[in-house]
N, CA, C and O atoms as a CHARMM CRD file, in Angstrom:
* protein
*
  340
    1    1 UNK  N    102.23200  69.55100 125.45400 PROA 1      0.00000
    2    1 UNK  CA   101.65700  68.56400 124.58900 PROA 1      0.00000
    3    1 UNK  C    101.86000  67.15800 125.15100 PROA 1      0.00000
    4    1 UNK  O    100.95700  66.34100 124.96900 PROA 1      0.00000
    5    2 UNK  N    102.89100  66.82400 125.77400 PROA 2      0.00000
    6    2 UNK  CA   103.05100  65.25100 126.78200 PROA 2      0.00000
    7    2 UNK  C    102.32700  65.36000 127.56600 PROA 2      0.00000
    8    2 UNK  O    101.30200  64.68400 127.48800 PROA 2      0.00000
    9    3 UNK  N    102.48600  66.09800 128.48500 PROA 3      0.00000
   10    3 UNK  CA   100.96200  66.50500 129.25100 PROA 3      0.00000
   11    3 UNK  C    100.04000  66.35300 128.94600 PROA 3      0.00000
   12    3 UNK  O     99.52200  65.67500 129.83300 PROA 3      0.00000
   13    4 UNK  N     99.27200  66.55200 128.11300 PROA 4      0.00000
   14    4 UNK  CA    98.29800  66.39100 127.95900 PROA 4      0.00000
   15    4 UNK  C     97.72000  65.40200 127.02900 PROA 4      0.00000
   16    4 UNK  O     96.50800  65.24600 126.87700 PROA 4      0.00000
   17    5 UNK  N     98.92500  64.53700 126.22300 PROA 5      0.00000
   18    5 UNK  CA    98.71800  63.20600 126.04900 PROA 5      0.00000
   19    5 UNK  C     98.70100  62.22300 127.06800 PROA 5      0.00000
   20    5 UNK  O     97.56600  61.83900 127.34900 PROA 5      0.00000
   21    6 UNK  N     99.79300  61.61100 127.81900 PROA 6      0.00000
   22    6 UNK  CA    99.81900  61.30900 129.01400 PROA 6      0.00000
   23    6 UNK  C     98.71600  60.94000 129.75700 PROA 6      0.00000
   24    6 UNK  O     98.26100  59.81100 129.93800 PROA 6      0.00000
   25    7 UNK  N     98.19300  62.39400 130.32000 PROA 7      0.00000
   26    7 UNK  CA    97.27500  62.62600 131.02300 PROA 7      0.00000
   27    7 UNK  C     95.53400  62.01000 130.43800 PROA 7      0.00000
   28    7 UNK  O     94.78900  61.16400 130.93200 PROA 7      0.00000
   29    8 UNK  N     95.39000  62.87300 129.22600 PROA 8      0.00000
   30    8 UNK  CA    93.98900  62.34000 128.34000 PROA 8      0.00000
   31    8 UNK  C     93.99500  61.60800 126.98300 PROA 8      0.00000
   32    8 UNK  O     93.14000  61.09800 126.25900 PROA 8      0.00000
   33    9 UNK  N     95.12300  61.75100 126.95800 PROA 9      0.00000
   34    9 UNK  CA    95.13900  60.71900 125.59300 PROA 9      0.00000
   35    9 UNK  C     94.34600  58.82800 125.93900 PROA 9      0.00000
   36    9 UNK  O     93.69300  58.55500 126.94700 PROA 9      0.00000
   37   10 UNK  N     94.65600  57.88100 124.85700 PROA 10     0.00000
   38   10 UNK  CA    94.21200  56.79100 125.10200 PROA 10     0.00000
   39   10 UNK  C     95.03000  56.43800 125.51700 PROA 10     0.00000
   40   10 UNK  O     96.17200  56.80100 125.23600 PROA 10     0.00000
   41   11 UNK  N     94.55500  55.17000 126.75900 PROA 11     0.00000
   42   11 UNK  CA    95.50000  54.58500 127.62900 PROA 11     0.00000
   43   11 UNK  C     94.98300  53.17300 128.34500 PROA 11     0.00000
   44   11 UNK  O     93.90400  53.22900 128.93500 PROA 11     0.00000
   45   12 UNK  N     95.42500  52.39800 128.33000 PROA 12     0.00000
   46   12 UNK  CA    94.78200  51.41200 129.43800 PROA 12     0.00000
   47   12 UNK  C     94.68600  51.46500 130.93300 PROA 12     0.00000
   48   12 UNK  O     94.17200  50.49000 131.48200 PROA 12     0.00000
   49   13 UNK  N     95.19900  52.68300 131.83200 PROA 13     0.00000
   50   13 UNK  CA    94.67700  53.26300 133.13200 PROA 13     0.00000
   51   13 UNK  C     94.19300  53.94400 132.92200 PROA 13     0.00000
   52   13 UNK  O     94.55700  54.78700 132.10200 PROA 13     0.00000
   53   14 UNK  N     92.85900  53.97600 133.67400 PROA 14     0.00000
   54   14 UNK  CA    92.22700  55.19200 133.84100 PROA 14     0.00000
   55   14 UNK  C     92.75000  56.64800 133.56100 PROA 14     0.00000
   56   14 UNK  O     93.81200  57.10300 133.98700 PROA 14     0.00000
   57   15 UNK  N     91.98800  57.19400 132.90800 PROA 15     0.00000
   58   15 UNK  CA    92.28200  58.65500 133.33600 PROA 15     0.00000
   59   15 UNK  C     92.50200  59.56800 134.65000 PROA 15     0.00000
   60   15 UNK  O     93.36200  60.44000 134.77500 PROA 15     0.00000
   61   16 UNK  N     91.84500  59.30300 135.29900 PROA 16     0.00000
   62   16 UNK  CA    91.54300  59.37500 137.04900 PROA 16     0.00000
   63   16 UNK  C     93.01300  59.27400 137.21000 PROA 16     0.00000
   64   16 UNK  O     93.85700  60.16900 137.26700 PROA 16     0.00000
   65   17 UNK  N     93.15800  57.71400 137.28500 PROA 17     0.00000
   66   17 UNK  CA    94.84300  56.96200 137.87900 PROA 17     0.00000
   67   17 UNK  C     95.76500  57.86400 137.12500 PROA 17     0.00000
   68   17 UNK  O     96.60900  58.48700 137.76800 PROA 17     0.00000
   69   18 UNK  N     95.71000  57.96600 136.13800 PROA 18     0.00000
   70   18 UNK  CA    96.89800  59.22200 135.40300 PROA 18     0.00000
   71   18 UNK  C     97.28000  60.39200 136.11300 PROA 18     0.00000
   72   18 UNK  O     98.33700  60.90800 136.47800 PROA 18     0.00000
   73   19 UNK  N     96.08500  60.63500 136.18400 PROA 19     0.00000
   74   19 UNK  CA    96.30500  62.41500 137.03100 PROA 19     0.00000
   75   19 UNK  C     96.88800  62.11700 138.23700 PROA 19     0.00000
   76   19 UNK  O     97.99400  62.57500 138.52600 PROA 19     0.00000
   77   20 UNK  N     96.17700  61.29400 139.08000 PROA 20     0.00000
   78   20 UNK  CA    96.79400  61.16700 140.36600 PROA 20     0.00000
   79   20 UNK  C     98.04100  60.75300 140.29800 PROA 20     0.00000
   80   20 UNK  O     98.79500  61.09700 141.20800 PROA 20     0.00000
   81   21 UNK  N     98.51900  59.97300 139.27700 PROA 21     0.00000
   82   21 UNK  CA    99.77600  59.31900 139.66000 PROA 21     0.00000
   83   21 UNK  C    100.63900  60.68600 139.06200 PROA 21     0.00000
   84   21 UNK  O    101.69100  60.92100 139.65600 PROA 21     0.00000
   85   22 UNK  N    100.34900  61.40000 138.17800 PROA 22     0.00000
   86   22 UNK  CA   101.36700  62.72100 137.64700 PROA 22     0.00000
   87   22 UNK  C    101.61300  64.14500 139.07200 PROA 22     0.00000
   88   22 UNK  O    102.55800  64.82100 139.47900 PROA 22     0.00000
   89   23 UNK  N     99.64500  63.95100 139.50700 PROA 23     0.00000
   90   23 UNK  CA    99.92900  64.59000 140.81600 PROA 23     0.00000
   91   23 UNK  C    100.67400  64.48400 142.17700 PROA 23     0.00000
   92   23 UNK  O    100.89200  65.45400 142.90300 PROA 23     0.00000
   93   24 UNK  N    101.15900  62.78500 142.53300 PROA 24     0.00000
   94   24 UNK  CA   101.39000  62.10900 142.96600 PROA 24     0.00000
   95   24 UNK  C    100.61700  62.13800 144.33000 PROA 24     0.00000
   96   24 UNK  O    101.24300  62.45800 145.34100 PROA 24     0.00000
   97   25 UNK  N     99.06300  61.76500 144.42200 PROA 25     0.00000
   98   25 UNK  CA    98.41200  61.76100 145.08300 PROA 25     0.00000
   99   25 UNK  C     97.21800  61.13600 145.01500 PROA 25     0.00000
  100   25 UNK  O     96.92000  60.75500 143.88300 PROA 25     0.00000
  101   26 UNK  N     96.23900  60.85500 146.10100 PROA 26     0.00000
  102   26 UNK  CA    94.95100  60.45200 146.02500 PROA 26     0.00000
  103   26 UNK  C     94.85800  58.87600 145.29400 PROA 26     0.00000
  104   26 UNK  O     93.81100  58.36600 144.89800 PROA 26     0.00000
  105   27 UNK  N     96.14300  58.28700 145.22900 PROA 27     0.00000
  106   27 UNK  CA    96.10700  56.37000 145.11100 PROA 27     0.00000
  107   27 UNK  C     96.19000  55.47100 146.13100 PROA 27     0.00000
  108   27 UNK  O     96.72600  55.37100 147.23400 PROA 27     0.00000
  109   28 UNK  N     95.39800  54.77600 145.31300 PROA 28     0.00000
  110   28 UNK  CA    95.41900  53.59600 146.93500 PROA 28     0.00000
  111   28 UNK  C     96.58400  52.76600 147.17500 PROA 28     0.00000
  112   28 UNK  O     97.22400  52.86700 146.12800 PROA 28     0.00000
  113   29 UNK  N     97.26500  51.95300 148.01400 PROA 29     0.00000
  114   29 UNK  CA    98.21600  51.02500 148.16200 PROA 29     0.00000
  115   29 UNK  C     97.80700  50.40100 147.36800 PROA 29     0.00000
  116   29 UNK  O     96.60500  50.34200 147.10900 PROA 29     0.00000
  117   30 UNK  N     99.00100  49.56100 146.57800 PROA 30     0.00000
  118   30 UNK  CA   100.54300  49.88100 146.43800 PROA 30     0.00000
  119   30 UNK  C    100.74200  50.74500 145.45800 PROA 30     0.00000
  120   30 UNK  O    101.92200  51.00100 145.21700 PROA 30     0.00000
  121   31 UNK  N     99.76000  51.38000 144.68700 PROA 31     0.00000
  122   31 UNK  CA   100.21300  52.15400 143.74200 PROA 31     0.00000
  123   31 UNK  C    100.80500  53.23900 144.64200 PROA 31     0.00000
  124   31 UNK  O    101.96100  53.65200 144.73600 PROA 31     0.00000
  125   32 UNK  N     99.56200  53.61600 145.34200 PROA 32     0.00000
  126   32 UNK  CA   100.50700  54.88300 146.07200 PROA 32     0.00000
  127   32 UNK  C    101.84900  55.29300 146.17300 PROA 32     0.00000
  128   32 UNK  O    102.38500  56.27900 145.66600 PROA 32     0.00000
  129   33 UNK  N    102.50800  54.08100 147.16000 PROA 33     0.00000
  130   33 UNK  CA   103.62100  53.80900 147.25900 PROA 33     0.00000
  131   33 UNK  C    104.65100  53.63400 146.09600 PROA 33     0.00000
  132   33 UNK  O    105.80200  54.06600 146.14500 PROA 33     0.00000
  133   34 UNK  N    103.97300  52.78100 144.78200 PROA 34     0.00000
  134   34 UNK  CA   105.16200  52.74300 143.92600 PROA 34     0.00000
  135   34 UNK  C    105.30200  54.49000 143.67800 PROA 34     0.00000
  136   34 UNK  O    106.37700  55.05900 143.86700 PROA 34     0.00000
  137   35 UNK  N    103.87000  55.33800 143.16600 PROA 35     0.00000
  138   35 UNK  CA   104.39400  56.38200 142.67800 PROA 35     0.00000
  139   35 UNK  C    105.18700  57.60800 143.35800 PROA 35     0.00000
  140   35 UNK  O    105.88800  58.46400 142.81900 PROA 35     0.00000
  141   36 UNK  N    104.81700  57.39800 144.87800 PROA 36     0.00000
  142   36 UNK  CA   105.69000  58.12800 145.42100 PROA 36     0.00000
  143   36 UNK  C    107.70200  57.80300 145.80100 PROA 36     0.00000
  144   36 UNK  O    108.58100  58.44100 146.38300 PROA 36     0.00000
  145   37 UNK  N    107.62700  56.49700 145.08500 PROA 37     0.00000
  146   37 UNK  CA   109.23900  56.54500 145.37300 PROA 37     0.00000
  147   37 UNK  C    109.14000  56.47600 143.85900 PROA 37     0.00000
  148   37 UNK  O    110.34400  56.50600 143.60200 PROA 37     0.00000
  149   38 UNK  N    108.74300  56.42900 143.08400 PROA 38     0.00000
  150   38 UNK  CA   108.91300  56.90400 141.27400 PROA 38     0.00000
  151   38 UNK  C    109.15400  58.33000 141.57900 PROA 38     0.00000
  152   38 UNK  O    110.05200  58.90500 140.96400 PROA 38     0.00000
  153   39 UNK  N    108.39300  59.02100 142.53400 PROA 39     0.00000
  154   39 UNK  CA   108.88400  60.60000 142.38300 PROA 39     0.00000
  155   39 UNK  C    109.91200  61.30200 142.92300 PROA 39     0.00000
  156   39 UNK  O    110.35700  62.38100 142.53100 PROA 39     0.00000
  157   40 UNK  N    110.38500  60.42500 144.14200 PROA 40     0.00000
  158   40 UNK  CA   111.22400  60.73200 145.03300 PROA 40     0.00000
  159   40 UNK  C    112.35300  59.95000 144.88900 PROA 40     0.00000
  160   40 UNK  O    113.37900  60.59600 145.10200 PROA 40     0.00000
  161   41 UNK  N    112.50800  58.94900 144.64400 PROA 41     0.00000
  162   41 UNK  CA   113.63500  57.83700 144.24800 PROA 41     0.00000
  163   41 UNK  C    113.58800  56.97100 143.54400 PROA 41     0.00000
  164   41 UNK  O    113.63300  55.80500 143.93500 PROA 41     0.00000
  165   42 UNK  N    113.48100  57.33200 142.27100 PROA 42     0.00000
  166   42 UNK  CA   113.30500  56.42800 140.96600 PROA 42     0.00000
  167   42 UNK  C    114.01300  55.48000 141.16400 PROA 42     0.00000
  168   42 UNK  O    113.27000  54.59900 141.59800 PROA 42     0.00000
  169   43 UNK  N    115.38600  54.98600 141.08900 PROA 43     0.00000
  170   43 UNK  CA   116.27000  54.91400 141.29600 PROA 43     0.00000
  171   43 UNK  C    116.05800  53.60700 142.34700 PROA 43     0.00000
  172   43 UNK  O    116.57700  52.51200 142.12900 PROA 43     0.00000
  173   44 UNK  N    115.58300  53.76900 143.00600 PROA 44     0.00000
  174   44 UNK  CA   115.36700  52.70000 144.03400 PROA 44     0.00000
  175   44 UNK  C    114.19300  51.77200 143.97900 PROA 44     0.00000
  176   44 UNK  O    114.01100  50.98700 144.91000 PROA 44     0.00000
  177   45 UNK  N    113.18500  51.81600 142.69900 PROA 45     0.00000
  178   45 UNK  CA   112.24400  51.30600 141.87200 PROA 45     0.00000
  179   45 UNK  C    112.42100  49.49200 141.96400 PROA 45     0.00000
  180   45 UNK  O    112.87700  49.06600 140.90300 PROA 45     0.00000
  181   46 UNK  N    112.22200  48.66400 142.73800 PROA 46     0.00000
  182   46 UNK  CA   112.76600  47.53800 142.33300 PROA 46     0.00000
  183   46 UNK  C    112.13100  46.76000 141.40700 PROA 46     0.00000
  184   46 UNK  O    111.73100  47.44400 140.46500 PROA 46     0.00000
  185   47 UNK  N    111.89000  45.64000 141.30900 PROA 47     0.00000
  186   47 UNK  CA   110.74800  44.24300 140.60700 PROA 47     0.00000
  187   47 UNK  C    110.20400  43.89800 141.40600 PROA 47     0.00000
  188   47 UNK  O    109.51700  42.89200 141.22900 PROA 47     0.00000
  189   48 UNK  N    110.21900  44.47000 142.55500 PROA 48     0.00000
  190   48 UNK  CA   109.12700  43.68500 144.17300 PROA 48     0.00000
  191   48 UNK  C    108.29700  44.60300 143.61000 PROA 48     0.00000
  192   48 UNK  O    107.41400  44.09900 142.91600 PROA 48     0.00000
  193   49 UNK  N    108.29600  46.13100 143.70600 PROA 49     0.00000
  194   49 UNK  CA   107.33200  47.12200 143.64000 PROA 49     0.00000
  195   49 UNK  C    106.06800  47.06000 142.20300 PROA 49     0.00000
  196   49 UNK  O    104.84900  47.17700 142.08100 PROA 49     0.00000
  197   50 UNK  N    107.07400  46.84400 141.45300 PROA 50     0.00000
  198   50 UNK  CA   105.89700  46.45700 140.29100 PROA 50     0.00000
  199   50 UNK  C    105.28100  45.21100 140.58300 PROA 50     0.00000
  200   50 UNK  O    104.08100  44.96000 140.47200 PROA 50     0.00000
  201   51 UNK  N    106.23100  44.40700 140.98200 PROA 51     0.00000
  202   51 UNK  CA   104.79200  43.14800 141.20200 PROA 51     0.00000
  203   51 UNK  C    103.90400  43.13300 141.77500 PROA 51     0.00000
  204   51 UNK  O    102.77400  42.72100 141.51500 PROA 51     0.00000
  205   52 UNK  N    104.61300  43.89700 143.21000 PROA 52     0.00000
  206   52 UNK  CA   102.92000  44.31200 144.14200 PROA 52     0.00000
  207   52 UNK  C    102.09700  44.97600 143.16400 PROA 52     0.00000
  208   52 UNK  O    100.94900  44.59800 142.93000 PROA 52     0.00000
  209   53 UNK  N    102.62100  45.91600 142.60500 PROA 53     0.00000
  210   53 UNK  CA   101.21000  47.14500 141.74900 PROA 53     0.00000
  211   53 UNK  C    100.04900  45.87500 140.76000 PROA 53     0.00000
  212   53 UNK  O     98.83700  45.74100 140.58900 PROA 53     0.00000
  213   54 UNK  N    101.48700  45.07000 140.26600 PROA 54     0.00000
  214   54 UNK  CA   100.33400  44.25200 139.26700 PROA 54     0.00000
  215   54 UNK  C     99.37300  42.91300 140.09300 PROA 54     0.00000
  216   54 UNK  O     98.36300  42.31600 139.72100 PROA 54     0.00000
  217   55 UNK  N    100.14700  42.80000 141.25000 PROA 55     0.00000
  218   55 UNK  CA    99.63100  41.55000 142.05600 PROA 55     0.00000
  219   55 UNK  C     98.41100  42.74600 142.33200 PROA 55     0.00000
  220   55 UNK  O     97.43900  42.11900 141.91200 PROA 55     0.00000
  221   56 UNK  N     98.12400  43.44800 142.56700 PROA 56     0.00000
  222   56 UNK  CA    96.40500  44.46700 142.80100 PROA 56     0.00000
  223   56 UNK  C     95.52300  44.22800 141.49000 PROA 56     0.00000
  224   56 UNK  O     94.30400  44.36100 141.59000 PROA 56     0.00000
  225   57 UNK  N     95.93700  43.97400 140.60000 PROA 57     0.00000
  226   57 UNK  CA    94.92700  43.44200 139.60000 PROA 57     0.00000
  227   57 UNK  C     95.16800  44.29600 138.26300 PROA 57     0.00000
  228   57 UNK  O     94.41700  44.23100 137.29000 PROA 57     0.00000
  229   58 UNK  N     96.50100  45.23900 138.35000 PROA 58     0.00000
  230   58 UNK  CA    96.65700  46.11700 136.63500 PROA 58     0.00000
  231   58 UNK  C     97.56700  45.39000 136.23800 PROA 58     0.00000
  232   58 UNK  O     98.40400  44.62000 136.70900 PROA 58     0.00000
  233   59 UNK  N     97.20400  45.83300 135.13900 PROA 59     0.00000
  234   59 UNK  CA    98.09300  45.07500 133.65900 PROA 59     0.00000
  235   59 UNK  C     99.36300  45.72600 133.79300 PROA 59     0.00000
  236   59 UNK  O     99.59500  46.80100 134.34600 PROA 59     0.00000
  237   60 UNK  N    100.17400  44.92700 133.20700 PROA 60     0.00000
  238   60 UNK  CA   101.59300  45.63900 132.92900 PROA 60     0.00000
  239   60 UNK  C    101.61200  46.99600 132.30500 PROA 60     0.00000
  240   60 UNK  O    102.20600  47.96200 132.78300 PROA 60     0.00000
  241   61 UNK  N    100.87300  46.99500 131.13100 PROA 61     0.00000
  242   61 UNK  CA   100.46200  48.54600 130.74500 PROA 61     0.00000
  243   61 UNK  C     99.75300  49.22500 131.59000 PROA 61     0.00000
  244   61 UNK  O    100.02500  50.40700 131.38200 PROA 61     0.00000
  245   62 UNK  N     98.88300  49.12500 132.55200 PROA 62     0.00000
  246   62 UNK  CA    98.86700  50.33500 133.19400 PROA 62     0.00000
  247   62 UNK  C     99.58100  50.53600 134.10500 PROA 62     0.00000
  248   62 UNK  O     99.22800  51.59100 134.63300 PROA 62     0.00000
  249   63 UNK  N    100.62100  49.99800 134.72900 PROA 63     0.00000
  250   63 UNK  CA   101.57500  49.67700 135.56900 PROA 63     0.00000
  251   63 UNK  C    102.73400  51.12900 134.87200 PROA 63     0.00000
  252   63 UNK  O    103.07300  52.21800 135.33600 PROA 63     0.00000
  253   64 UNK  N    102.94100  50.62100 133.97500 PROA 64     0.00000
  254   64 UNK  CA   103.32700  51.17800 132.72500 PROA 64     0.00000
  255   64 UNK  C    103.06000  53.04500 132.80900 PROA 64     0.00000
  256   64 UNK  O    103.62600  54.05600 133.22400 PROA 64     0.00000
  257   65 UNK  N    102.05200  52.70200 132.24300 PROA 65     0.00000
  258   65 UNK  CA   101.30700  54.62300 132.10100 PROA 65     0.00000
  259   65 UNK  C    101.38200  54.99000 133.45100 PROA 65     0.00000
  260   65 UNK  O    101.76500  56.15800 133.50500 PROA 65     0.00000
  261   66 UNK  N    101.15000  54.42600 134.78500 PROA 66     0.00000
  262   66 UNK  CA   101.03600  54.54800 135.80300 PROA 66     0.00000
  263   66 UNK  C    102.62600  55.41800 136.09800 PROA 66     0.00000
  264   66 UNK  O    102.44900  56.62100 136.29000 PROA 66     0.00000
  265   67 UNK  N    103.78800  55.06200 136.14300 PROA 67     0.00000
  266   67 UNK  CA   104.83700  55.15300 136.34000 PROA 67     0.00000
  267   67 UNK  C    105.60100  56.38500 135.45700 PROA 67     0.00000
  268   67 UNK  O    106.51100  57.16500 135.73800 PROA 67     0.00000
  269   68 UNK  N    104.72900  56.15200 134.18500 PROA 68     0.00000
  270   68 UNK  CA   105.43300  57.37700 133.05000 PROA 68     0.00000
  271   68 UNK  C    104.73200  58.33800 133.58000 PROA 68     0.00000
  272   68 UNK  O    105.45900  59.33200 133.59600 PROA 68     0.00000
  273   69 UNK  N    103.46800  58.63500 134.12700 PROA 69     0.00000
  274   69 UNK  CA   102.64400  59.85800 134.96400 PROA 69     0.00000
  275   69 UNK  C    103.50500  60.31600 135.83400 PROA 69     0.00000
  276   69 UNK  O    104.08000  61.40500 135.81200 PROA 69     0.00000
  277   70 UNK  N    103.60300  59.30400 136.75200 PROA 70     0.00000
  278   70 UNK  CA   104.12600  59.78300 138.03900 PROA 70     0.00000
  279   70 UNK  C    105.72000  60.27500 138.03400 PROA 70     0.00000
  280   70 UNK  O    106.27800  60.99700 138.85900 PROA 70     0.00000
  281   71 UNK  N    106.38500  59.52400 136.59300 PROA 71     0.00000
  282   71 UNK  CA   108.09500  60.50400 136.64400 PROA 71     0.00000
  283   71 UNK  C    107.96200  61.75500 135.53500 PROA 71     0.00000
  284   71 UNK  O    108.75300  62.67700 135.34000 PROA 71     0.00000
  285   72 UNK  N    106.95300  61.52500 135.01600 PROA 72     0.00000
  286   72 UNK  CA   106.50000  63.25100 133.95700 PROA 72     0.00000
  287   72 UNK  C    106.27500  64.20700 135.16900 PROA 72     0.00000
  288   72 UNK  O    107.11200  65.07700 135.40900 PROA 72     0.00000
  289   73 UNK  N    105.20400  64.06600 135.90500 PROA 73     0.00000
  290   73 UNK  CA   104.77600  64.76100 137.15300 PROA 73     0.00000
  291   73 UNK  C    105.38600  65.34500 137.73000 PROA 73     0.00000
  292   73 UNK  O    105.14900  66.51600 138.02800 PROA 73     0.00000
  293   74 UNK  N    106.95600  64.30300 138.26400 PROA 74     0.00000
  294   74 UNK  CA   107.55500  64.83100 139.40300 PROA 74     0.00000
  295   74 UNK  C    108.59600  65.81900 138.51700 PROA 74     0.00000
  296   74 UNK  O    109.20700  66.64200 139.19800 PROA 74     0.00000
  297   75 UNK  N    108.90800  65.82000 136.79500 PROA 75     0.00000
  298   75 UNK  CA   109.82500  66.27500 136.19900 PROA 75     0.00000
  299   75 UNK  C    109.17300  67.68300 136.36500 PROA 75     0.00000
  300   75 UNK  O    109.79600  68.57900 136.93400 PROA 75     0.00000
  301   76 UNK  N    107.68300  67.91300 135.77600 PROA 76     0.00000
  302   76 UNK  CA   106.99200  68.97800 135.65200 PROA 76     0.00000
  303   76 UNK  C    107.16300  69.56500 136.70100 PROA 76     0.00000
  304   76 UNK  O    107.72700  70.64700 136.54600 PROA 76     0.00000
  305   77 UNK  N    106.87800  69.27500 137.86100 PROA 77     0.00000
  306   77 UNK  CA   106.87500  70.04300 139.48500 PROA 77     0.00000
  307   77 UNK  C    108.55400  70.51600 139.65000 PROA 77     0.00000
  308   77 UNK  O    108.58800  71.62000 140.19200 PROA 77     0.00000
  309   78 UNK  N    109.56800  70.13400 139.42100 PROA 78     0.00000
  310   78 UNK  CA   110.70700  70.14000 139.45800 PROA 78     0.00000
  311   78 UNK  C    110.81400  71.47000 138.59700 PROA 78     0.00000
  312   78 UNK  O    111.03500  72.56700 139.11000 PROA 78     0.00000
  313   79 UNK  N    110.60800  71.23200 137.04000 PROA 79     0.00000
  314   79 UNK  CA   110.98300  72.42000 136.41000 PROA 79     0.00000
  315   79 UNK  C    110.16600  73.52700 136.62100 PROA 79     0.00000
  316   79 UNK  O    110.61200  74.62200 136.28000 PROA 79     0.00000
  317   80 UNK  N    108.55500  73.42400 137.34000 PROA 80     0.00000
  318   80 UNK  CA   107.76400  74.22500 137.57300 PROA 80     0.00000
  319   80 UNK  C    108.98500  75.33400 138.86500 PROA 80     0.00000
  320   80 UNK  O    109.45700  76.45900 138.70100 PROA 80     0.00000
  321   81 UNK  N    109.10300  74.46700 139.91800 PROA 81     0.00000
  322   81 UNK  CA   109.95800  74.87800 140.96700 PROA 81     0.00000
  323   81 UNK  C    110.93300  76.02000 140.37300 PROA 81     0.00000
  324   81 UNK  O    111.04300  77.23500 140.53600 PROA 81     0.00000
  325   82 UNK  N    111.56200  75.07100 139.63400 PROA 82     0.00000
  326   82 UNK  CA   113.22800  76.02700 139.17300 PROA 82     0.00000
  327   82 UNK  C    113.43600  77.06900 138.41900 PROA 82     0.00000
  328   82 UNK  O    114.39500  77.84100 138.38100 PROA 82     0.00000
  329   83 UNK  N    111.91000  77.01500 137.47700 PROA 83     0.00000
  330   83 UNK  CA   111.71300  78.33600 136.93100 PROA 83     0.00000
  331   83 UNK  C    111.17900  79.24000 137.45600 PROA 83     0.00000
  332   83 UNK  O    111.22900  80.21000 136.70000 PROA 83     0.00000
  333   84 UNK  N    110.32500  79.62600 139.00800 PROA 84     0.00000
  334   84 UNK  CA   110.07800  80.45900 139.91500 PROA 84     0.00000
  335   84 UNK  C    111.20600  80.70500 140.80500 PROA 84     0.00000
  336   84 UNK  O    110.98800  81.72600 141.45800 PROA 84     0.00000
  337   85 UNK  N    111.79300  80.42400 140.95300 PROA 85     0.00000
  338   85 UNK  CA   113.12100  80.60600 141.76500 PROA 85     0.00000
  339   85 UNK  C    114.18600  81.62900 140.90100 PROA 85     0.00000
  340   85 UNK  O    115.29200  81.90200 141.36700 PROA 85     0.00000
């Protein structure tokens, strides 16, 4: 059910940008980049990285949805993983 709010619910990013950023794929710089260290090293997330995303022309909210995709995503793939194992 997050899934699939997230993903198609209402949002100020695209729908498109959702998926990709939950898939963590198919974005252009700098999103790209923020969402792949959102998936791989949250943790290391600074205030440079969001500013680049918003210095490209998105709003803080989709900056926003952008980021909650891409650490739902990498949670989903994670527990997808650990429950086949």
């Amino acid at each position: 059910m997050l899934v699939a709010r997230i993903l198609g619910g209402d949002g100020e990013a695209p729908p498109a940008w959702r998926r990709a950023a939950f898939d963590n794929s198919g974005l252009a710089e700098p999103l790209s980049a923020l969402v792949d260290k959102v998936a791989r090293h949250a943790h290391r997330v600074t205030d440079q990285d969001i500013a680049a995303a918003k210095a490209s022309g998105l709003s803080e909210d989709q900056v926003f949805e952008i980021v909650v995709c891409a650490a739902v995503g990498q949670a989903t793939r994670s527990t997808r993983r650990r429950l086949q194992s």
